[in-house]
ROFI-77454 format. One record per residue (C-alpha): residue in one letter; x, y, z. Coordinates in steps of 0.05 Angstrom, whole numbers, padded with zeros to 5 digits, always signed. Example, Ala and Ser with C-alpha at 12.3 -4.5 7.8 and 13.67 -1.06 7.14 Angstrom:
<sites>
A+00246-00090+00156 S+00273-00021+00143 
</sites>
This chain:
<sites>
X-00477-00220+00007 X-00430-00181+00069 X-00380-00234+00072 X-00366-00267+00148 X-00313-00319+00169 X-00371-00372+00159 X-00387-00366+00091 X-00313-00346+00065 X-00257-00369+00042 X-00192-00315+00038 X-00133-00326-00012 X-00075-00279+00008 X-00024-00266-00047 X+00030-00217-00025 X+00058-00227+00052 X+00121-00177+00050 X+00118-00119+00107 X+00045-00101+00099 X+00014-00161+00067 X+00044-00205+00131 X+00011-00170+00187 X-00054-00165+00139 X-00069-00237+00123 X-00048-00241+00203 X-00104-00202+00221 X-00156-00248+00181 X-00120-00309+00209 X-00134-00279+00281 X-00205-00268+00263 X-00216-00345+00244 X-00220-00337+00177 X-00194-00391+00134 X-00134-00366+00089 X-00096-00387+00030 X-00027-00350+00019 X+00027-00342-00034 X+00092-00305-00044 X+00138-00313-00094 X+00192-00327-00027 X+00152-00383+00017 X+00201-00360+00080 X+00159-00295+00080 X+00094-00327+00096 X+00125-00376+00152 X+00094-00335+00198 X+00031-00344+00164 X+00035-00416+00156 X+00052-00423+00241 X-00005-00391+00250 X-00051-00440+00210 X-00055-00407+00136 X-00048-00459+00078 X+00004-00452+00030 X-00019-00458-00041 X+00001-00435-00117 X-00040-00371-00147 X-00081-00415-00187 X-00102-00459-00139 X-00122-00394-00092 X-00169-00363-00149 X-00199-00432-00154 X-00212-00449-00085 X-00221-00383-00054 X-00278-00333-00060 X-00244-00273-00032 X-00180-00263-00069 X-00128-00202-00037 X-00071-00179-00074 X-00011-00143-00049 X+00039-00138-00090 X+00100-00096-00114 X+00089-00064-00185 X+00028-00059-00233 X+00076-00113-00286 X+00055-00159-00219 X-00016-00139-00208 X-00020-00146-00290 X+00017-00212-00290 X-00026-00232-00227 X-00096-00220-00251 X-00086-00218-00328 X-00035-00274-00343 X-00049-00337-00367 X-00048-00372-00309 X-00075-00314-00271 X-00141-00298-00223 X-00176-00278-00270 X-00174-00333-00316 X-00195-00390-00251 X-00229-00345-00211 X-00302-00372-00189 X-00359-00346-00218 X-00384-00295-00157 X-00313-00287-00124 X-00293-00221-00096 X-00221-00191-00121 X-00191-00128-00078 X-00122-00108-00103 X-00092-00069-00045 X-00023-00053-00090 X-00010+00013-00104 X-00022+00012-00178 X-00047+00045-00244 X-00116+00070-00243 X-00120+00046-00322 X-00103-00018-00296 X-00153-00025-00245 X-00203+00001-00288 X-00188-00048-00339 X-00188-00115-00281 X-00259-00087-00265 X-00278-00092-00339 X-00251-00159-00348 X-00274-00181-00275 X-00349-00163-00295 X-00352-00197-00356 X-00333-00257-00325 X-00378-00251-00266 X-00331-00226-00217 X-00332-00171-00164 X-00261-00134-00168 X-00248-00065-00122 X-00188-00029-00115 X-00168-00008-00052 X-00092+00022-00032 X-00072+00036+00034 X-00035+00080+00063 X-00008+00074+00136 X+00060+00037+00122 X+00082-00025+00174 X+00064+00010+00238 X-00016+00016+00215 X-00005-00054+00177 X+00013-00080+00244 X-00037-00044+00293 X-00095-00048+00238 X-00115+00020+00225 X-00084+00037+00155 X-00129+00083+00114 X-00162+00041+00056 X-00174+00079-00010 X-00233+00034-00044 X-00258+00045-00123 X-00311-00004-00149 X-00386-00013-00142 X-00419+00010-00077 X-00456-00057-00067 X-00390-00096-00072 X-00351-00047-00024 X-00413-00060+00032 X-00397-00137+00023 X-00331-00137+00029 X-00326-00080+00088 X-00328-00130+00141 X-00257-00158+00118 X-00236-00094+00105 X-00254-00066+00177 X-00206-00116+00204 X-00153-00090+00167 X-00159-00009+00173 X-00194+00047+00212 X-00211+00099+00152 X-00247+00056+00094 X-00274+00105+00042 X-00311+00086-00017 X-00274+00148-00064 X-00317+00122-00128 X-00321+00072-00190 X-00264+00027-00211 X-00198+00066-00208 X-00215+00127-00158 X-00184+00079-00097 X-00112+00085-00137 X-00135+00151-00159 X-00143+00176-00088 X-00070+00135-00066 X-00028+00177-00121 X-00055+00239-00083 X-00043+00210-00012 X+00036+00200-00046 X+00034+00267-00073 X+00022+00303-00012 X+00075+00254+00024 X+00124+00274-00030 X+00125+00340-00012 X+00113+00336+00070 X+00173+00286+00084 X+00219+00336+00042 X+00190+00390+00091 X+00202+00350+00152 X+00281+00339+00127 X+00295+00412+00117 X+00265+00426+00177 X+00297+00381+00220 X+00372+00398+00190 X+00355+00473+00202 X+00338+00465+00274 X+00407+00423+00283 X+00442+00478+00247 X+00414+00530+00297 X+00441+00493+00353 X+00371+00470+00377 X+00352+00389+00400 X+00311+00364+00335 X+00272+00320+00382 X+00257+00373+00425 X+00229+00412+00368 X+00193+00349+00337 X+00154+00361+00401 X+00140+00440+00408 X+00110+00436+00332 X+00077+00370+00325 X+00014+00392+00354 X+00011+00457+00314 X-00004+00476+00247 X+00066+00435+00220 X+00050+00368+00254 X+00043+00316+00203 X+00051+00237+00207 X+00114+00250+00170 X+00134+00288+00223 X+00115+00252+00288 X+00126+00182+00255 X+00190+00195+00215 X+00224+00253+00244 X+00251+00210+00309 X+00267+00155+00264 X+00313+00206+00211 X+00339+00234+00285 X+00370+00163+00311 X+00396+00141+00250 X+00334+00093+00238 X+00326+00080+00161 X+00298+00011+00163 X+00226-00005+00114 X+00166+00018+00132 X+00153+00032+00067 X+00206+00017+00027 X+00233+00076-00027 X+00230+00037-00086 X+00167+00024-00077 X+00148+00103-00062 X+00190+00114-00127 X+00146+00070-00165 X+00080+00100-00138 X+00115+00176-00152 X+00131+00153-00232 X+00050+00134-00232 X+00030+00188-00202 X+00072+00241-00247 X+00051+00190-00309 X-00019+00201-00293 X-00016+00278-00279 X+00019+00293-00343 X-00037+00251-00378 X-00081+00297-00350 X-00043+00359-00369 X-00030+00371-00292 X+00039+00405-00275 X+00059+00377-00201 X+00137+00408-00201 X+00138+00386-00132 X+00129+00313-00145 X+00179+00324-00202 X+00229+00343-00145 X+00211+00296-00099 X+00222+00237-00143 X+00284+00256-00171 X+00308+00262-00102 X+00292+00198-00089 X+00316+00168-00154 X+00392+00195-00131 X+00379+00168-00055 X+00363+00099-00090 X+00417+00113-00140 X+00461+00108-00078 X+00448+00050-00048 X+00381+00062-00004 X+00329+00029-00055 X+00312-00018+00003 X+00312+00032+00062 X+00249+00068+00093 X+00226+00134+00058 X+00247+00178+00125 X+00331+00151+00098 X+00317+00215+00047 X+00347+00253+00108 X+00399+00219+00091 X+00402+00261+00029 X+00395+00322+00067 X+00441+00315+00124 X+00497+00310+00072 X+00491+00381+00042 
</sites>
């Protein structure tokens, strides 16, 4: 059944920087939405803008298209798999899309438990930070069954621009750990680069622009680079949060028997950036690091 704003009812659990401007967008579209946050002040917004307030458990009893987005997998665990959690009230038939970056094991194992009860559950991480939160074009990584991910697309398509189906339960987070690990190693490029063209007496900004079109150009590079320039370090995606999705990425590799040394360097460079104080800062504050030296 491809779910419309007539015959659905969204619960929104997660409104921080992302999940905010998402439910937004589903608000705006005349949906009917349910929210939650563990602070109610985040979802104000929300809640001016005609979403309902309401606990967890009443959203997986009322509503039939549950999103999560959320900080850690202990929360998406705690979330679906407690005893109070969606899984437990859900309604028989309700659809379940975790947009957290998380463990693929764990998503596999909320599709398990999701079937046997008789509920639809997809992964599906995003990548795009608050810029494509905001403007509705973050990249959506989707695992789960392909007749589920055609039912939910409409909701989805109001929320990104590149929706991919990557394969069963698990490949969305899958295909998110390699998004981070390619991000791990471009932002480190796009600090080094930066500090060597100051230290050759060039304009950084200026030489954002000669290479951004070329071969180097990157969203790292054209998004972050002016921000690391002016000093700009607030969230877009905050760091602990990229150290988390690092830790499950190298966890996962080394499971696999994959070495991925530059991961290992990235996130140990972030560990002492967070170490110092920048936990809550955007990713690009690893010039920070960098500038320093």
């Amino acid at each position: 059944m491809e779910l419309t704003k007539e015959n659905s009812i969204v619960g929104f659990i997660g409104t921080g920087v992302m999940g905010r401007s998402m439910a937004g967008h589903l608000l705006r579209a005349g949906y009917r939405v349910f929210v939650h946050n563990r602070t109610k002040a985040n979802a104000q917004t929300l809640l001016s803008q005609g979403a309902v307030w309401s606990g967890s458990r009443d959203i997986a009893a009322n509503c039939n298209v549950i999103i999560t987005m959320v900080g850690y997998p202990q929360d998406v665990e705690q979330v679906y798999l407690g005893a109070d959690g969606i899984l437990t009230n859900a309604q028989l038939g309700s659809y379940l899309i975790d947009m957290t970056t998380s463990s693929p094991k764990l998503a596999e194992k909320i599709y398990e438990q999701a079937k046997d009860r008789g509920v639809f559950a997809m992964d599906a991480p995003v990548s795009g930070g608050d810029i494509g939160a905001r403007e509705a074009r973050l990249a959506i990584m989707v695992g789960g069954d392909k007749e589920v991910f055609d039912d939910v697309l409409p909701i989805l398509k109001l929320l990104g621009k590149n929706i991919v189906l990557q394969g069963r339960a698990g490949a969305g987070q899958h295909t998110k750990l390699c998004n981070q690990i390619a991000i791990a190693s471009t932002i480190k490029g796009v600090c080094e680069a930066l500090i060597y063209a100051k230290r050759a007496g060039l304009d950084p900004a200026n030489v954002i622009k000669g290479i951004e079109t070329g071969a180097a150009g990157s969203w790292q590079l054209s998004n972050l680079g002016p921000r690391m320039l002016v000093g700009d370090f607030a969230p877009g995606f905050f760091i602990k949060h990229f150290i988390k999705d690092m830790g499950i990425a190298l966890e996962t590799a080394q499971e696999m028997g994959l070495s991925t040394p530059s991961l290992e360097q990235s996130l140990s460079m972030f560990r002492q950036l967070a170490a110092q104080g920048d936990e809550n800062s955007g990713t690009q504050a690893l010039f920070k690091l960098f500038d320093r030296n």
